[in-house]
PAZAPA-4460 file (N, C-alpha, C; in steps of 0.05 Angstrom, whole numbers, plus 32768, in hexadecimal, padded with zeros to 4 digits):
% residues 74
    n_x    n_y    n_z   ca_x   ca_y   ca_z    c_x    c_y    c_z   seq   type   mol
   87FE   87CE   86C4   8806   87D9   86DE   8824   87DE   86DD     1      X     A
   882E   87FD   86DF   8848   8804   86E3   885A   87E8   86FA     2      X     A
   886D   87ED   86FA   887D   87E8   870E   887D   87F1   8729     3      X     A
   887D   880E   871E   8877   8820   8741   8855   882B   8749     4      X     A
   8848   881B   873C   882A   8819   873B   8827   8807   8755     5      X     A
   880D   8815   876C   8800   8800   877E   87E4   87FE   877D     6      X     A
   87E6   87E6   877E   87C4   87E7   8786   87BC   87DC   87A4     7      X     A
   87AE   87F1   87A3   879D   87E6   87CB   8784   87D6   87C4     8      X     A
   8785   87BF   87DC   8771   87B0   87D9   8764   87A9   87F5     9      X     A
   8748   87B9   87F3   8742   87C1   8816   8732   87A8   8818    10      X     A
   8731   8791   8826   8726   8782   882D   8726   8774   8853    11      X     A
   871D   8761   8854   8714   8757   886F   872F   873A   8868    12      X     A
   8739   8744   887D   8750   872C   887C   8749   8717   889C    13      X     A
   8747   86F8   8893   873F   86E8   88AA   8751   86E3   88B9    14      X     A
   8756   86EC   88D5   876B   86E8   88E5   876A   86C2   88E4    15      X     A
   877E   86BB   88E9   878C   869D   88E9   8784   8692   8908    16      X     A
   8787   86A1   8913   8783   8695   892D   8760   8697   8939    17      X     A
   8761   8686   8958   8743   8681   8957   8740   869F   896F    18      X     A
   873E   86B1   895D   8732   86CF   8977   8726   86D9   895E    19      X     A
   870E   86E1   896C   86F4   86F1   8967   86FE   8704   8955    20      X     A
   86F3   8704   8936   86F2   871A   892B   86E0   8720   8915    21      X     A
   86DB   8735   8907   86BE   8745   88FA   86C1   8733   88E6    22      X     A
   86DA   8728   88DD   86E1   871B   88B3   86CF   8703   88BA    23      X     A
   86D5   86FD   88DB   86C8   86D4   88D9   86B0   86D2   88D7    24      X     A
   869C   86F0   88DE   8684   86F2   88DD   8680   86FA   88BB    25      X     A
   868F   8707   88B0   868D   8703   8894   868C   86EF   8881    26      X     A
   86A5   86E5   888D   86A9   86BF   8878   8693   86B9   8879    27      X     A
   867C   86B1   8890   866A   86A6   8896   8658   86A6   8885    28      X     A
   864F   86CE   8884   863B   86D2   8879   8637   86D1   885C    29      X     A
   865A   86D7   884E   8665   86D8   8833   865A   86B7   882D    30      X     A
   8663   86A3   883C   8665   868A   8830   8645   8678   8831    31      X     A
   862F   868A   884A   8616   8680   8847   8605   8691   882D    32      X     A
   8613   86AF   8829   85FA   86B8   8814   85FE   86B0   87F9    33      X     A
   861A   86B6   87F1   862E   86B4   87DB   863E   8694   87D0    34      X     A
   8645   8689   87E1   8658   8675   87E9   8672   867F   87EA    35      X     A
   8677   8692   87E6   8687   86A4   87E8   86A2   86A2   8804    36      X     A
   86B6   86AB   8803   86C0   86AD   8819   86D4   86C0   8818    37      X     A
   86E0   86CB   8835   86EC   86DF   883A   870E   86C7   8840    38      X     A
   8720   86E1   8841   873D   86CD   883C   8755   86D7   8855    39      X     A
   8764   86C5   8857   8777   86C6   8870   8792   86E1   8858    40      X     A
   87A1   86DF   886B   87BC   86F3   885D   87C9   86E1   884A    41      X     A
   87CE   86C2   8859   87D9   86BA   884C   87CD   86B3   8827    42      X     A
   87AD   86AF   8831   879B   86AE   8814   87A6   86BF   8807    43      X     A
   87A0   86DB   8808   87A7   86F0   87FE   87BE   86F9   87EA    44      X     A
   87DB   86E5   87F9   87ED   86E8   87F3   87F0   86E1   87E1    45      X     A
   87F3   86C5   87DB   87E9   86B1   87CC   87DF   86B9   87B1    46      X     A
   87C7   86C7   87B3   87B4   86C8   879B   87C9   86ED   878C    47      X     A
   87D3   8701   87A2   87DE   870C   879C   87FB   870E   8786    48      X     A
   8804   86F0   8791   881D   86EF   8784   8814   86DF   8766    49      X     A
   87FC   86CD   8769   87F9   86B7   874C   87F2   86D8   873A    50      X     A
   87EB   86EF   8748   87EB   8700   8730   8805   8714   872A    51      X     A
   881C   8707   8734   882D   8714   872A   8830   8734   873D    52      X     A
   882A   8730   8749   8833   8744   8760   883A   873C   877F    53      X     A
   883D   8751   878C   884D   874C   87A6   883F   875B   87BE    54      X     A
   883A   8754   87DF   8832   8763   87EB   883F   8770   87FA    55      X     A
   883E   878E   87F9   8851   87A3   87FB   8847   87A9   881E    56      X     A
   8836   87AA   881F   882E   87B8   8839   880B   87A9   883F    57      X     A
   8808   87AD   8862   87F1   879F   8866   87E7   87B3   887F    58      X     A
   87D4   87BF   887A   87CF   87D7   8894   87AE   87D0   88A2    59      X     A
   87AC   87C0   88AE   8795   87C0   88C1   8790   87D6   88CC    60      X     A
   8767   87D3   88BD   8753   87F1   88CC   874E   87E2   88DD    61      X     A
   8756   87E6   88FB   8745   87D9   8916   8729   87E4   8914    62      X     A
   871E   87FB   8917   8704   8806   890E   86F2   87F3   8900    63      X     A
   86FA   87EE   88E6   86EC   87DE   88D3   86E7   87C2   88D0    64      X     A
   8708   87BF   88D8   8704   8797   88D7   8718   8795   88BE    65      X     A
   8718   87A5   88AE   8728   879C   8895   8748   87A4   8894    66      X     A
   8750   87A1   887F   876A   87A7   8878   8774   87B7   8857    67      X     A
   8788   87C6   8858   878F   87D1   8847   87A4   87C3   8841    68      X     A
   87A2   87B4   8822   87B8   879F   8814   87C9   87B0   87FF    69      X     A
   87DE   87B4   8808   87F0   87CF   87EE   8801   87B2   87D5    70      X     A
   87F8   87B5   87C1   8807   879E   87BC   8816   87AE   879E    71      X     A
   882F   87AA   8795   8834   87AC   8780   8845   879E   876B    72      X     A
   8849   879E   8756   8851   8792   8738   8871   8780   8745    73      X     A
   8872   8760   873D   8891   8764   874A   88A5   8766   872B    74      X     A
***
């Protein structure tokens, strides 16, 4: 991955706080079929940076429920 290389990473980000949203009905279903689970921003971040990158930008689809994660090389 260049330097001025991004990658988007469209996923369901779990709001932190306790208000109603589509990801918590996800975690749920992710973690009863799969064991699976869906991740907060801060998760994200986190797992973002142990790979050596940075998050550039964070653009919530209200439509969808998800989010667009711009992250690139630091």
């Amino acid at each position: 991955m260049n330097k001025d290389s991004r990658l988007l990473i469209i996923e369901s980000v779990i709001t932190p706080a306790n208000i109603p949203h589509g990801s918590k009905l996800m975690d749920m279903n992710m973690f009863m079929m799969t064991g699976g689970q869906e991740r907060t921003a801060a998760e994200f971040a986190h797992i973002i940076q142990q790979a050596g990158l940075r998050l550039t930008k964070r653009i919530d689809l209200s439509v969808s429920g998800e989010s667009i994660l711009e992250v690139q090389k630091v």
